[in-house]
N, C-alpha and C positions, 0 to 999 in steps of 0.2 A: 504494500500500500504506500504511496506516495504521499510525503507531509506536505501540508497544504503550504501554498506561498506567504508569505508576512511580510508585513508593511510596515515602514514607519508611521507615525501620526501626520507627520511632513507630506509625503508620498497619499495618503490618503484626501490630505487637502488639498494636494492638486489634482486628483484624480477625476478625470470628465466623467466618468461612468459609476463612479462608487453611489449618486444618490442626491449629495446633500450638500451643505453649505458648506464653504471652508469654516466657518465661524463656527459655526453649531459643532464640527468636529475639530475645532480645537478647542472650544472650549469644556467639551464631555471628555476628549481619550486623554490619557497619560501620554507621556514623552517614551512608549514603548511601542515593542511591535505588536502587530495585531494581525490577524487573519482577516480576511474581510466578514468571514460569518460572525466571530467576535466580537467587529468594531461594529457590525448593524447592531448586535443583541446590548452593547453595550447603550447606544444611541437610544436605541428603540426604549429601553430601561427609565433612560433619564426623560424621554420624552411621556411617559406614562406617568413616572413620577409626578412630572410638573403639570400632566392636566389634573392630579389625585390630590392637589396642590391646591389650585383655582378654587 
């Protein structure tokens, strides 16, 4: 089985195709790598958070 690829947080905010804002994914991941399925669940987390918030 093949490990998946891993990003910097960097690399994920330039990324055309990852999704989402450079903003919103700097300011959710850590200065680490990530998997892209990671940095969605990680994203996706703090975006639930903040509408359980409102």
């Amino acid at each position: 089985m093949e490990k998946e690829a891993e990003f910097s947080r960097e690399q994920l905010m330039k990324s055309k195709t990852f999704g989402h804002g450079s903003d919103l994914i700097g300011a959710v991941l850590e200065d680490k790598l990530y998997t892209k399925k990671a940095a969605e669940k990680e994203i996706q987390a703090y975006l639930t958070e903040e509408r359980k918030e409102n």
